[in-house]
N, CA, C and O atoms as CSV, one atom per row, in Angstrom:
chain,resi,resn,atom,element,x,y,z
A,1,UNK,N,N,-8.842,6.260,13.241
A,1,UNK,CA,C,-9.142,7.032,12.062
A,1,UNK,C,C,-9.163,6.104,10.855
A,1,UNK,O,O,-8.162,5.529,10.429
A,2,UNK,N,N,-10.266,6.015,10.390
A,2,UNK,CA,C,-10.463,5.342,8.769
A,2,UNK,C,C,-10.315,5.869,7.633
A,2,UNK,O,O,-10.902,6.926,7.397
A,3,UNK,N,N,-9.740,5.442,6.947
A,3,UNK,CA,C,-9.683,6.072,5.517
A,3,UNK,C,C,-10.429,5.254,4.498
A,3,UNK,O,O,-10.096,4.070,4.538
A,4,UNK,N,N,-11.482,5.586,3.459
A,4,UNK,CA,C,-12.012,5.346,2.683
A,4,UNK,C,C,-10.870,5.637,1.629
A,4,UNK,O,O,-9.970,6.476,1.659
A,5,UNK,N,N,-11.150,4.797,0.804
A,5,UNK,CA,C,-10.654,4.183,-0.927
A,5,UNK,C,C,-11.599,4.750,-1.813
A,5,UNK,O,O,-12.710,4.226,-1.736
A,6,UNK,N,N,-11.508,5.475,-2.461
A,6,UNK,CA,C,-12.937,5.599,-3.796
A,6,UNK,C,C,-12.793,4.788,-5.265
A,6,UNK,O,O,-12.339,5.367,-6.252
A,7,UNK,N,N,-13.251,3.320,-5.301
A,7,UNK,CA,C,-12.956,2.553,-6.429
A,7,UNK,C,C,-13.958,3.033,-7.968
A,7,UNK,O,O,-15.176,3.090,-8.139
A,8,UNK,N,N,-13.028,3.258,-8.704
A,8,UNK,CA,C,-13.751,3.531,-9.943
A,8,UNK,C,C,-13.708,2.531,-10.718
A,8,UNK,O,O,-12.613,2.041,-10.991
A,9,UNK,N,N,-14.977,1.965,-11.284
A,9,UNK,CA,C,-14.827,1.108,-12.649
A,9,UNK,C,C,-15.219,1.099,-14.110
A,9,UNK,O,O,-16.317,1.368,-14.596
A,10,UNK,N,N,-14.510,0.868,-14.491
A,10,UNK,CA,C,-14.176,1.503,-16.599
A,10,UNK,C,C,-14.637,0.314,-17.338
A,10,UNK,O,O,-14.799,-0.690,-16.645
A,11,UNK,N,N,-14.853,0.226,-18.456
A,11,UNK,CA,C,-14.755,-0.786,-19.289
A,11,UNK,C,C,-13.705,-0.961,-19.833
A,11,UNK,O,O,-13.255,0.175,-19.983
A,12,UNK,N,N,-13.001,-1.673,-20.239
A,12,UNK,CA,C,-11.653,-0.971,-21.319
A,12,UNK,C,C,-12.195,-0.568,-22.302
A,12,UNK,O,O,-11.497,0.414,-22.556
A,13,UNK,N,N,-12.969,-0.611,-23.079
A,13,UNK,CA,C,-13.470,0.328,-23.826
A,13,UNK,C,C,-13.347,1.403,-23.479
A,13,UNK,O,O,-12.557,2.114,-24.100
A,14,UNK,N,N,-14.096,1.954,-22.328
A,14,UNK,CA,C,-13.766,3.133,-22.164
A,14,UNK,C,C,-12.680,3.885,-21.717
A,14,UNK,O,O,-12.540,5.107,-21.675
A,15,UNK,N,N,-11.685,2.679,-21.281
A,15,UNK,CA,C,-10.425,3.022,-21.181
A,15,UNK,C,C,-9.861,4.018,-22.341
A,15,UNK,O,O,-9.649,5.230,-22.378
A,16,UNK,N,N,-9.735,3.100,-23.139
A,16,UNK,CA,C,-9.441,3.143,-24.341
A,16,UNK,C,C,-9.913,4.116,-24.999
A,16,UNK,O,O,-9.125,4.599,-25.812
A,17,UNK,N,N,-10.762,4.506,-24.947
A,17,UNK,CA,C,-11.708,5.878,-25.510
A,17,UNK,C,C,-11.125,7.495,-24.610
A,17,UNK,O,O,-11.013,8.660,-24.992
A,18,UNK,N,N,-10.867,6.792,-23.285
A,18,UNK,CA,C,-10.464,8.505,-22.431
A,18,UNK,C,C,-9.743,7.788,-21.615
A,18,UNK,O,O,-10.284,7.164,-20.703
A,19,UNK,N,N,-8.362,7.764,-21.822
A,19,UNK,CA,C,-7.081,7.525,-20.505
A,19,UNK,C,C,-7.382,8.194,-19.830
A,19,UNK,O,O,-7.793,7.714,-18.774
A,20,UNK,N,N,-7.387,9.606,-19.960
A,20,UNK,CA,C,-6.939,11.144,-18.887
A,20,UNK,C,C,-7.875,11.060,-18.063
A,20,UNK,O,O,-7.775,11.658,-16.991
A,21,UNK,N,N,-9.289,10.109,-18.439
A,21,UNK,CA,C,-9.957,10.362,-17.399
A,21,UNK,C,C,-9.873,8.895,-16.273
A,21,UNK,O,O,-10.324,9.007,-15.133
A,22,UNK,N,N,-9.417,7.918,-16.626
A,22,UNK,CA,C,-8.787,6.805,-16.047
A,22,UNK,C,C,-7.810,7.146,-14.975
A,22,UNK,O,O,-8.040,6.926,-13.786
A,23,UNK,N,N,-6.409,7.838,-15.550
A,23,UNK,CA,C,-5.579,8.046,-14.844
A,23,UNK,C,C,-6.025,9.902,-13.706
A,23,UNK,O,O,-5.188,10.350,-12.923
A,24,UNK,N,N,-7.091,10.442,-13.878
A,24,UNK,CA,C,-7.323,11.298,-12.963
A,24,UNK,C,C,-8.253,10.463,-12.037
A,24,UNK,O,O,-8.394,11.053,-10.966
A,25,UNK,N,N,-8.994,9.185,-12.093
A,25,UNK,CA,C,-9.684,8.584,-11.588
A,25,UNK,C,C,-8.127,7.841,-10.002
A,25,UNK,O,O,-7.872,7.788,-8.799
A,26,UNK,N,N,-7.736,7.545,-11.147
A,26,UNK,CA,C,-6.420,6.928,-10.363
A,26,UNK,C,C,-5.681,7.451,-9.265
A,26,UNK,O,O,-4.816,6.850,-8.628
A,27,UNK,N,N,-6.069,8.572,-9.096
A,27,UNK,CA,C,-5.416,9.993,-8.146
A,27,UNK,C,C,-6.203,9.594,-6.868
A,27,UNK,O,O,-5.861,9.785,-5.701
A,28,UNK,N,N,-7.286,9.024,-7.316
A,28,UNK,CA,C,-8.305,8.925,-6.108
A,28,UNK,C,C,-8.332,7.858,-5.497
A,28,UNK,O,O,-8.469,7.603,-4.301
A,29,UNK,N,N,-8.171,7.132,-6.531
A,29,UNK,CA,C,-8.085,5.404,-5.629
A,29,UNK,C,C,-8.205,4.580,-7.182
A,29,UNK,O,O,-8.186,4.984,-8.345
A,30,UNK,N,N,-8.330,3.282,-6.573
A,30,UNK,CA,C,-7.631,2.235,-7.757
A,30,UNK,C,C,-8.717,2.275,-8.943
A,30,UNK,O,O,-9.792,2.862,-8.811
A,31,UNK,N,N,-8.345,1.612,-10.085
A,31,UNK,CA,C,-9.439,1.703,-11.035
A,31,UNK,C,C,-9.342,0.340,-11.604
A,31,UNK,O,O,-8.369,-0.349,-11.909
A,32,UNK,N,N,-10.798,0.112,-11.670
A,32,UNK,CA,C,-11.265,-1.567,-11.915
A,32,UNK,C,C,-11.253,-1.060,-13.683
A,32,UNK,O,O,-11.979,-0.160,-14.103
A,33,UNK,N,N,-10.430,-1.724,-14.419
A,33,UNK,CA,C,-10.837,-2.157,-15.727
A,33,UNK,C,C,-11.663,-3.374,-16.205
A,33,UNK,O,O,-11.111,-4.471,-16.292
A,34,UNK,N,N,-13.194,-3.187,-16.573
A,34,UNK,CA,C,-13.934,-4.362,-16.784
A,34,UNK,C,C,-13.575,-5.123,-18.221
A,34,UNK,O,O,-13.667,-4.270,-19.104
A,35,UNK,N,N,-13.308,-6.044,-18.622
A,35,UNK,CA,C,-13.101,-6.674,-19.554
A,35,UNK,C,C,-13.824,-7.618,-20.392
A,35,UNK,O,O,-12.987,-8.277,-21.009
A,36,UNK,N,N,-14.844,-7.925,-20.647
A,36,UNK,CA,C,-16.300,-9.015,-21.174
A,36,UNK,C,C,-16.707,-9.012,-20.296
A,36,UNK,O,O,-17.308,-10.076,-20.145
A,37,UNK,N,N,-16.827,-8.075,-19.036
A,37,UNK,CA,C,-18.102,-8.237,-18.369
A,37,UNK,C,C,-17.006,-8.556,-17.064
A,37,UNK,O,O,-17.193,-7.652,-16.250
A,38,UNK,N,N,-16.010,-9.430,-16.592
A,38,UNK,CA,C,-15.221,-9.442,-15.935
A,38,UNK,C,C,-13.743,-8.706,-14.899
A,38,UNK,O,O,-12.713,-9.211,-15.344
A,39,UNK,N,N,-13.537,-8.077,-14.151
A,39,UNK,CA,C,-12.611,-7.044,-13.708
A,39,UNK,C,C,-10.826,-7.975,-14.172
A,39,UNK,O,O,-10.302,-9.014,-13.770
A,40,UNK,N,N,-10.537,-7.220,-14.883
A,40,UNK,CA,C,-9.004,-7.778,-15.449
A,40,UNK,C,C,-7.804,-7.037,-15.133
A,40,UNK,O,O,-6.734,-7.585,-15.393
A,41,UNK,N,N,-7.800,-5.974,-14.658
A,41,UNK,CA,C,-6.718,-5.560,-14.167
A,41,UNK,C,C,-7.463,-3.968,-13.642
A,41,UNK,O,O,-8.452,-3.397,-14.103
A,42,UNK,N,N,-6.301,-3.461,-12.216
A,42,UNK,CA,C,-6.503,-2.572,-11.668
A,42,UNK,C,C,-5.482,-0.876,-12.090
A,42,UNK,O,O,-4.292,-1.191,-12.093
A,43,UNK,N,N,-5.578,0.049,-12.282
A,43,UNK,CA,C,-4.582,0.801,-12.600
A,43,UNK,C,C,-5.165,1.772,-11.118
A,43,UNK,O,O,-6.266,2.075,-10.660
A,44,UNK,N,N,-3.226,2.100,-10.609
A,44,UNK,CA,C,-3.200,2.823,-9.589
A,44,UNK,C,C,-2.217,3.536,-9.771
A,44,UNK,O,O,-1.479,3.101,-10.655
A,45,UNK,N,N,-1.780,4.791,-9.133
A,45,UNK,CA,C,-0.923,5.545,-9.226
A,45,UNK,C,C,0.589,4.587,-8.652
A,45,UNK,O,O,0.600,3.532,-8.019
A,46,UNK,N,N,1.844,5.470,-9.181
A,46,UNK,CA,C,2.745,4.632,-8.942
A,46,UNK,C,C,3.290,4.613,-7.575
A,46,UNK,O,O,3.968,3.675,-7.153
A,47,UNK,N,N,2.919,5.896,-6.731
A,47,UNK,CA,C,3.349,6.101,-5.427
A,47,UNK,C,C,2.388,4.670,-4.669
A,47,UNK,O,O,2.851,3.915,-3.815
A,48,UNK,N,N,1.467,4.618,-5.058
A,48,UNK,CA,C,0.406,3.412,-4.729
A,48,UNK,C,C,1.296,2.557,-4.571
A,48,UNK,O,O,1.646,2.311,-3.417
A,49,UNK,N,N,1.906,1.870,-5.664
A,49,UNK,CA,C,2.185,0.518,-5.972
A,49,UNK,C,C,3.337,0.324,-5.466
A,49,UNK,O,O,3.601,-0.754,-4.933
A,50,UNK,N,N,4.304,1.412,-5.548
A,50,UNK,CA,C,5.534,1.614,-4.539
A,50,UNK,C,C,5.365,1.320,-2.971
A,50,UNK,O,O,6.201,0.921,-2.161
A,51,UNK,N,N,3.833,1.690,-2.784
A,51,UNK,CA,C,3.580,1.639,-1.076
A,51,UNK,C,C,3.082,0.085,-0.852
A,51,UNK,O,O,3.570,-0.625,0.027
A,52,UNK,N,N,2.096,-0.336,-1.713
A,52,UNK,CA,C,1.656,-1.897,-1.914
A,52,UNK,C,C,3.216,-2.805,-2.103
A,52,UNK,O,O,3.542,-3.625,-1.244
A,53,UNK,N,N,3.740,-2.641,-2.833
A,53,UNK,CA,C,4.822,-3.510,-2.893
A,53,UNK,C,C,5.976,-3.409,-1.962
A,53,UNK,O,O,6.670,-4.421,-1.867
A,54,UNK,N,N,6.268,-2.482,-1.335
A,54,UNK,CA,C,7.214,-2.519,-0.088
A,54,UNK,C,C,8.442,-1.713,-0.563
A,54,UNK,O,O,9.388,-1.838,0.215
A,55,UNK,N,N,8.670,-0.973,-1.557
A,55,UNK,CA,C,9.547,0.026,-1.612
A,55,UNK,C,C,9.892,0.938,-1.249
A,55,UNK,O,O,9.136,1.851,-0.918
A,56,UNK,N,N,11.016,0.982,-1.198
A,56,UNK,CA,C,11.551,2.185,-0.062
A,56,UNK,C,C,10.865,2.707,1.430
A,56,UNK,O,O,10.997,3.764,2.047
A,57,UNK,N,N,10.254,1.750,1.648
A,57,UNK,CA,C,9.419,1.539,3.202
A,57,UNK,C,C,10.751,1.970,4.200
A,57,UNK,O,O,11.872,1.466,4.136
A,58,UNK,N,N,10.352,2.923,5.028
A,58,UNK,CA,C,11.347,2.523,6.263
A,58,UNK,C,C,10.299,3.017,7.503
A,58,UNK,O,O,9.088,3.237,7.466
A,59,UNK,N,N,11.012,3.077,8.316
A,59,UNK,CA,C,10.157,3.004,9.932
A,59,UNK,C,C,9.178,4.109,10.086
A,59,UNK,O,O,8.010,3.922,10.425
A,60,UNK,N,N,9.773,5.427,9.789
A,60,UNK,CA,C,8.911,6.193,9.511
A,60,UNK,C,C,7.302,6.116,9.107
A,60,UNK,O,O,6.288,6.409,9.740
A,61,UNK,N,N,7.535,5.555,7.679
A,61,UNK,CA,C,6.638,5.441,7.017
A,61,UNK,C,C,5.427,4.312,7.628
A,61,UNK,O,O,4.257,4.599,7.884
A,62,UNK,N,N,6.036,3.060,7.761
A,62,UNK,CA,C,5.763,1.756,8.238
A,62,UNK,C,C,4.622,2.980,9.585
A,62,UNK,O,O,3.412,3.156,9.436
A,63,UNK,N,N,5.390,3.554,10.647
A,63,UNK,CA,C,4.348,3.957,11.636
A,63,UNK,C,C,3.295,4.955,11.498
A,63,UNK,O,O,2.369,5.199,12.272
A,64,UNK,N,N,3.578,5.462,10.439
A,64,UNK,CA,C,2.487,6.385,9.510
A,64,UNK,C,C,1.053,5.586,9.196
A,64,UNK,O,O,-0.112,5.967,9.313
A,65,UNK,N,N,1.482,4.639,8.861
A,65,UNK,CA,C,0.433,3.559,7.893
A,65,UNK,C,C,-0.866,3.415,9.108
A,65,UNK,O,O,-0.773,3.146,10.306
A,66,UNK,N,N,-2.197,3.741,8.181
A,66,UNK,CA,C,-3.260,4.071,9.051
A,66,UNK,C,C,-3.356,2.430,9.681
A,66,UNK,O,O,-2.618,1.533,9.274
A,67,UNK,N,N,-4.417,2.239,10.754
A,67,UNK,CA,C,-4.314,1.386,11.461
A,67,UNK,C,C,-3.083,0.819,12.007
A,67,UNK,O,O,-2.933,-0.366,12.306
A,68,UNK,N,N,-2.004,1.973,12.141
A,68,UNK,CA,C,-1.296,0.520,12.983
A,68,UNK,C,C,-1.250,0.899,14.135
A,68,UNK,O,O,-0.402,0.306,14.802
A,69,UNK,N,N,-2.050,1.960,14.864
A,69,UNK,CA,C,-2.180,2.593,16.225
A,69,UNK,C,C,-3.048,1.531,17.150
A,69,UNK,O,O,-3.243,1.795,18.337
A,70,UNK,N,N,-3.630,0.155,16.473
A,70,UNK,CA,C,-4.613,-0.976,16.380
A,70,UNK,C,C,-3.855,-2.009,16.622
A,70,UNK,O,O,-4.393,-3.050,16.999
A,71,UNK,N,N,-2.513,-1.942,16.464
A,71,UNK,CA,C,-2.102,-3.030,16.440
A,71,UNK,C,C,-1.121,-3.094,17.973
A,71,UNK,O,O,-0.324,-2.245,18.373
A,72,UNK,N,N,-1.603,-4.729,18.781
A,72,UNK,CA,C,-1.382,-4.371,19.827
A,72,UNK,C,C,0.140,-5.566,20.025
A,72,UNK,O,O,0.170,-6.782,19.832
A,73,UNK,N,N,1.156,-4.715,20.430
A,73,UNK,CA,C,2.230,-4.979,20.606
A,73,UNK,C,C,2.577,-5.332,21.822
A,73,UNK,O,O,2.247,-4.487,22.654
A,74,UNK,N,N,3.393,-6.730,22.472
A,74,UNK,CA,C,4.088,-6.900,23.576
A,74,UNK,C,C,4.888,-7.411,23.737
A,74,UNK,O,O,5.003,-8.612,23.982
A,75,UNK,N,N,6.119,-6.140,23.579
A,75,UNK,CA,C,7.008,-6.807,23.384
A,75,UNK,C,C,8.097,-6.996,24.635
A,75,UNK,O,O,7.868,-6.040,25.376
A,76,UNK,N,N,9.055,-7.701,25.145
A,76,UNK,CA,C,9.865,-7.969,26.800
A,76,UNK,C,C,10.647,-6.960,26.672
A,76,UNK,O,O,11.013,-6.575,25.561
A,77,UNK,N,N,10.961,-6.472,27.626
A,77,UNK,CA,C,12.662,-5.575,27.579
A,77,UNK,C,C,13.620,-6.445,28.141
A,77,UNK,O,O,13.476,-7.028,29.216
A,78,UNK,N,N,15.129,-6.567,26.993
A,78,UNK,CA,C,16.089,-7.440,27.390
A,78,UNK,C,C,16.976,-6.609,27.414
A,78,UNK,O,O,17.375,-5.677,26.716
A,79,UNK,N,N,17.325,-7.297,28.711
A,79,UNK,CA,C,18.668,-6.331,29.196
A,79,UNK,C,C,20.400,-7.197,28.841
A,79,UNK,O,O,20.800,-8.356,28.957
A,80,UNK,N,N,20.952,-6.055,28.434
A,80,UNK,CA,C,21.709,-6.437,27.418
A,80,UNK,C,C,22.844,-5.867,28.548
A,80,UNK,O,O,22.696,-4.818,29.175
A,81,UNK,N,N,24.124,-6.869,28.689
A,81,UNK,CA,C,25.281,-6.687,29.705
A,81,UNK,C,C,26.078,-7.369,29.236
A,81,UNK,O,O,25.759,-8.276,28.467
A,82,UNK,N,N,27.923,-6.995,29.737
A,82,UNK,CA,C,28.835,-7.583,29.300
A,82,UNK,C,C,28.818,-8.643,29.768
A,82,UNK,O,O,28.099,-8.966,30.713
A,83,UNK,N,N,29.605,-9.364,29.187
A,83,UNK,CA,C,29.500,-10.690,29.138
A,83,UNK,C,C,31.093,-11.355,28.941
A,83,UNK,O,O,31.953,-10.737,28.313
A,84,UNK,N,N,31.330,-12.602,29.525
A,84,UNK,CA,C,33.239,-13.062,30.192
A,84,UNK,C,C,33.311,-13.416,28.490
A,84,UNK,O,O,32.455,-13.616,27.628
A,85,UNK,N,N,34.734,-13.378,28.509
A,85,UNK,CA,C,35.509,-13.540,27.102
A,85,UNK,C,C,36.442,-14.620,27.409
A,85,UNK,O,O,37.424,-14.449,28.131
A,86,UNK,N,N,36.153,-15.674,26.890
A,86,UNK,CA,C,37.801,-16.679,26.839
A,86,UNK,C,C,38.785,-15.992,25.914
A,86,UNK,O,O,38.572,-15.872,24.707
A,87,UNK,N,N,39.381,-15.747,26.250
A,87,UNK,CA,C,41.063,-15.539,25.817
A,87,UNK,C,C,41.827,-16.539,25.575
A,87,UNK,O,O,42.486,-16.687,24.546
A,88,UNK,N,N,41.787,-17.183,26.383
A,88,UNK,CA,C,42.734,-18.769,26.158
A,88,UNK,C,C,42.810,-19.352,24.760
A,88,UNK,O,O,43.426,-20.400,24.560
């Protein structure tokens, strides 16, 4: 299963002219701010950037994450037994 991104791109000008419509753009996927003609920074929602940067990740989540049903794992089974203790 693929998931498409929908990238929007602004001028900062037009940033600057309509946030609300920047940050409802942002709901959808990342937003290219163009700057002299150049892309200078991206604005994304914060749950985004929380998920990009590795916060509060745990296993759950980690096996949620699209493509990782792709990713091919092999891993040994080790068998784990007691084992002698010096005392001495």
């Amino acid at each position: 299963m693929e998931t498409t991104v929908k990238i929007t791109t602004i001028s900062s000008r037009e940033l600057n002219r309509d946030i609300g419509r920047a940050k409802k753009a942002a709901k959808a996927g990342p937003v290219v701010i163009i700057d002299h003609g150049r892309p200078c920074f991206v604005l994304i929602t914060y749950d985004e950037f929380e998920r990009l940067s590795g916060k509060h990740r745990n296993l759950v989540i980690a096996l949620a994450m699209p493509g990782i049903s792709a990713i091919d794992v092999d891993a040994n089974r080790m068998e784990i037994g007691p084992r002698e203790v010096d005392l001495s």
